[in-house]
C-alpha positions, 0 to 999 in steps of 0.5 A: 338349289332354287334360291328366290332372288328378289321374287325371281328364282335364281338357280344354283348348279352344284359342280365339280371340277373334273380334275377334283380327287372325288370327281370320279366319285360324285356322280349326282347329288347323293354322291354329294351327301355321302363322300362330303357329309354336310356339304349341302346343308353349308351351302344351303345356310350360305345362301340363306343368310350371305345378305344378311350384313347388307341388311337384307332379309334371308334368302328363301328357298324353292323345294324346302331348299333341297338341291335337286339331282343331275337330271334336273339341273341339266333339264333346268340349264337345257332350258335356261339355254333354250330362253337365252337362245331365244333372245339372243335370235329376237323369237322373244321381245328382250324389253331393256335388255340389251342384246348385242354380242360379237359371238353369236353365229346367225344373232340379228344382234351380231355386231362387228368387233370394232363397233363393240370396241367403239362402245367400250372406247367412249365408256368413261375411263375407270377411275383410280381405286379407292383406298379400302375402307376398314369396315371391309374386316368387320365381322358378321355373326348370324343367330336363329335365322328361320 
């Protein structure tokens, strides 16, 4: 599903867990529809409306919110991994983001292990948790969202 994000699409991949009793079932998204009907059309309003108790508007979505098959979800995460795999070896600027990494075989990024451990070493300490506040257990009802 494409969910637009703020003005950026920000794409959800529909899995299943191999060790799942239906995963030998689900094949590709009609799988979906047939094995678990209503599946889709749940998650879709979940998404639409989850940010709605934090004041914000319904999510809108890319395709009229239809969850698109297995060919192109992997073309979407093929090149979703091709533009990470660009960052991550400098072919394209990367603007305020910060690139450092201890994993990437060939990065000009890579940095040794205790340089990335120094970092996180002057962060300031987390503090003690806070207690929680009771508006945590209030309930949101959502009516006629277009």
């Amino acid at each position: 599903m494409a969910m637009i994000d703020e003005g950026e699409t920000d794409w959800k991949i529909i899995a299943i867990d191999v060790t799942d009793p239906l995963a030998n079932e689900m094949n590709d998204i009609e799988d979906v529809n047939e094995h678990m009907p209503g599946f889709l059309q749940a998650t879709h309003e979940w998404f639409k409306i989850y940010k709605i108790p934090d004041g914000k508007p319904a999510n809108k979505f890319a395709f009229n919110g239809e969850a698109k098959n297995k060919k192109f979800a992997t073309d979407v995460i093929a090149k979703t991994h091709q533009q990470w795999q660009a960052l991550v070896s400098k072919t394209v600027e990367c603007g305020n983001l910060s690139c450092e990494n201890v994993g990437v075989a060939g990065s000009p990024y890579l940095i040794p292990q205790q340089d990335a451990s120094a970092e996180v070493d002057k962060a300031t300490p987390p503090a003690a948790a806070l207690p929680i506040p009771p508006e945590v257990d209030k309930w949101h009802y959502v009516k006629n969202v277009e």
